[in-house]
ZAMIFI-268488 format. One line per 3 residues: number of its first residue (from 1); for each residue z, x, y of N, C-alpha, C. Coordinates in steps of 0.001 Angstrom, whole numbers, m for minus. Each point is the difference from the previous one (the first is absolute). Layout:
! residues N
NUM) Z/X/Y/Z/X/Y/Z/X/Y  ...
! end
This chain:
! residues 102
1) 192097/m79195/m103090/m47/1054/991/m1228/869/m267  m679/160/1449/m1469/749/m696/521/1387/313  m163/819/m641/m169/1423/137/m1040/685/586
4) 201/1284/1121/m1289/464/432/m314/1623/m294  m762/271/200/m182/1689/m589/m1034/81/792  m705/1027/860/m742/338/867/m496/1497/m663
7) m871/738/m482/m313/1397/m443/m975/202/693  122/1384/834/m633/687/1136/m282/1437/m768  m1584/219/m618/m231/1322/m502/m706/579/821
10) 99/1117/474/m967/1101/756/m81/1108/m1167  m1464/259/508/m233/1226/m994/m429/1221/1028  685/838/m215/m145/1017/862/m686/1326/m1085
13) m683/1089/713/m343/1081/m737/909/1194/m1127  1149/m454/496/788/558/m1063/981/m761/m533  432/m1662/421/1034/m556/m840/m544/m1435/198
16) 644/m839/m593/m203/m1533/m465/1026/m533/764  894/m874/1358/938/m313/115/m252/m1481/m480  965/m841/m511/632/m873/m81/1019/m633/829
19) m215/m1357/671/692/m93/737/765/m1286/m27  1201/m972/m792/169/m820/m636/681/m801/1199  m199/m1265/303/1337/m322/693/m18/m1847/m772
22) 1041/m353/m15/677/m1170/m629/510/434/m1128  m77/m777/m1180/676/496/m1016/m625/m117/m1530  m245/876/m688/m451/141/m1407/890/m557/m973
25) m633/m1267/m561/658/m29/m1586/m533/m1102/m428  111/m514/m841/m905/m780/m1003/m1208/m857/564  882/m66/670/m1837/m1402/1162/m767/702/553
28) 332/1110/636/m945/1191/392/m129/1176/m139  m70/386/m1654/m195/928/m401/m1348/421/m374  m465/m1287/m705/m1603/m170/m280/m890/808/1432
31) 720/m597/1771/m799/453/524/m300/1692/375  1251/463/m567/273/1435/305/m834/716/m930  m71/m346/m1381/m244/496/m817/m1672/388/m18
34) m689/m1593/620/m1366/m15/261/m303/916/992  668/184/1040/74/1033/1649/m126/1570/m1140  932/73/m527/134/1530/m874/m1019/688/m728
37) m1066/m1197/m356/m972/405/m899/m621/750/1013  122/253/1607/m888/744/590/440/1021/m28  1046/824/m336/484/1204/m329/357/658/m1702
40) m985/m971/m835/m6/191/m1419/m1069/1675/m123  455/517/m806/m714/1310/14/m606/839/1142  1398/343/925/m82/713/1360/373/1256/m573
43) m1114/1078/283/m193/1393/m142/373/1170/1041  934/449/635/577/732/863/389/94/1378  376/m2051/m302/886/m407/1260/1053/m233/m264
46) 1025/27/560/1362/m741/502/m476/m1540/88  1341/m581/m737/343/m1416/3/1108/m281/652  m70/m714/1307/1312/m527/930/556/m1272/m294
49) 582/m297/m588/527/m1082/429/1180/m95/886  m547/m1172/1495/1104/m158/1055/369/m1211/m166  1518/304/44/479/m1358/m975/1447/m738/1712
52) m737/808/810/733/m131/1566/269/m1215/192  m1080/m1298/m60/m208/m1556/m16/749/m627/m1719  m160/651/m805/449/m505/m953/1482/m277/m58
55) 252/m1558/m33/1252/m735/m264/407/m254/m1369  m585/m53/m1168/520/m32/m1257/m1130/402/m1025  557/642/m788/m1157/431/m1043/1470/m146/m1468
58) m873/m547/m1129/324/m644/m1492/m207/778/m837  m146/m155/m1388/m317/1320/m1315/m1059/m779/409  m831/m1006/16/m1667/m103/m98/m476/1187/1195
61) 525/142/1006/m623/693/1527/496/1848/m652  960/28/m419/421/1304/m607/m1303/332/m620  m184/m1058/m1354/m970/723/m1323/m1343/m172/781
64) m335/24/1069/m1239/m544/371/m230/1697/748  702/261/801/422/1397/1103/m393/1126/m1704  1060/m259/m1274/190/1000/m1238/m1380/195/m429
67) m829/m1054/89/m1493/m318/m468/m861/927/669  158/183/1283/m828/793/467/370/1544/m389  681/361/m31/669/1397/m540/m803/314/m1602
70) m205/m1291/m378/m469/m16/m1525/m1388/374/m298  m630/m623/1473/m1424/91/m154/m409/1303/839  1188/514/675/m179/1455/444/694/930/m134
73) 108/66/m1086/1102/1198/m484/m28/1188/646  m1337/481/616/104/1236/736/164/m20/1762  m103/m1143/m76/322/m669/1631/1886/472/607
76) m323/361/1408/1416/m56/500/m90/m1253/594  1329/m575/m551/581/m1416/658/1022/266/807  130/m766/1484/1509/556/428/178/m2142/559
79) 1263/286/38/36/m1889/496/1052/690/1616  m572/m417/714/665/m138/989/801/m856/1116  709/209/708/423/m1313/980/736/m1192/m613
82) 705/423/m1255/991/m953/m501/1161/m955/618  133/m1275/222/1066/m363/166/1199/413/m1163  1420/m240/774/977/238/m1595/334/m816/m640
85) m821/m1417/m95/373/m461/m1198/m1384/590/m1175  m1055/m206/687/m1006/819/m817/519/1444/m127  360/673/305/190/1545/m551/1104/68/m881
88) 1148/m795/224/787/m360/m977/m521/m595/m1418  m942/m37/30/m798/m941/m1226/m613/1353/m743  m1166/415/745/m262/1335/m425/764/888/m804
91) 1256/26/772/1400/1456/78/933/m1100/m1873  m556/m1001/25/739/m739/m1293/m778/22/m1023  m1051/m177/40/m1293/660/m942/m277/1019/m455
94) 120/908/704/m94/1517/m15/m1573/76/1087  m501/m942/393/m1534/260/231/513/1201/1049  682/112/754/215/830/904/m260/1384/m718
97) 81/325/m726/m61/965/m752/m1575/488/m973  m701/m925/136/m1525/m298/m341/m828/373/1168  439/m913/933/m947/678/1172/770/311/1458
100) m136/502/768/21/1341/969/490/m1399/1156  868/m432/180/766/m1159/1140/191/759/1769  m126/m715/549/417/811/1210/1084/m1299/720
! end
């Protein structure tokens, strides 16, 4: 079964959105991770991730989303547009509690 992942980044003047649709985890994490390096050391934007299209995300698609938080510690992250099996994932992690969910 092939897996698909589609990542849609706009960079706007004050935030980074992310825009994921298929599903993150081990087969396509590599590609997320490579997409992310364009928001590696972002200096006084907002980081979106819209996770609206996203159908499944794994601990690889989790630690990949945690990674960026790592490389921007002073960055606001908010993830938005959750389905509930993804926010249920979050809300079991605690990530919900890391970054700002809508």
């Amino acid at each position: 079964m092939k897996r698909m992942l589609t990542i849609n980044m706009l960079e706007e003047t004050e935030r980074w959105t992310v825009a994921l649709n298929g599903e993150v985890d081990i087969y396509t994490v590599d590609m997320l991770k490579e997409k992310l390096e364009a928001v590696k050391d972002v200096e006084g934007k907002e980081i979106v991730f819209d996770l609206k299209k996203l159908d499944y995300i794994d601990s690889t698609g989790l630690g990949a989303i945690i990674g960026v938080k790592g490389k921007n510690p002073k960055a606001s992250i908010r993830v938005i547009n959750m389905k509930s099996n993804v926010a249920r994932l979050f809300e079991i992690t605690g990530l919900d509690k890391i970054f700002a969910t809508e």
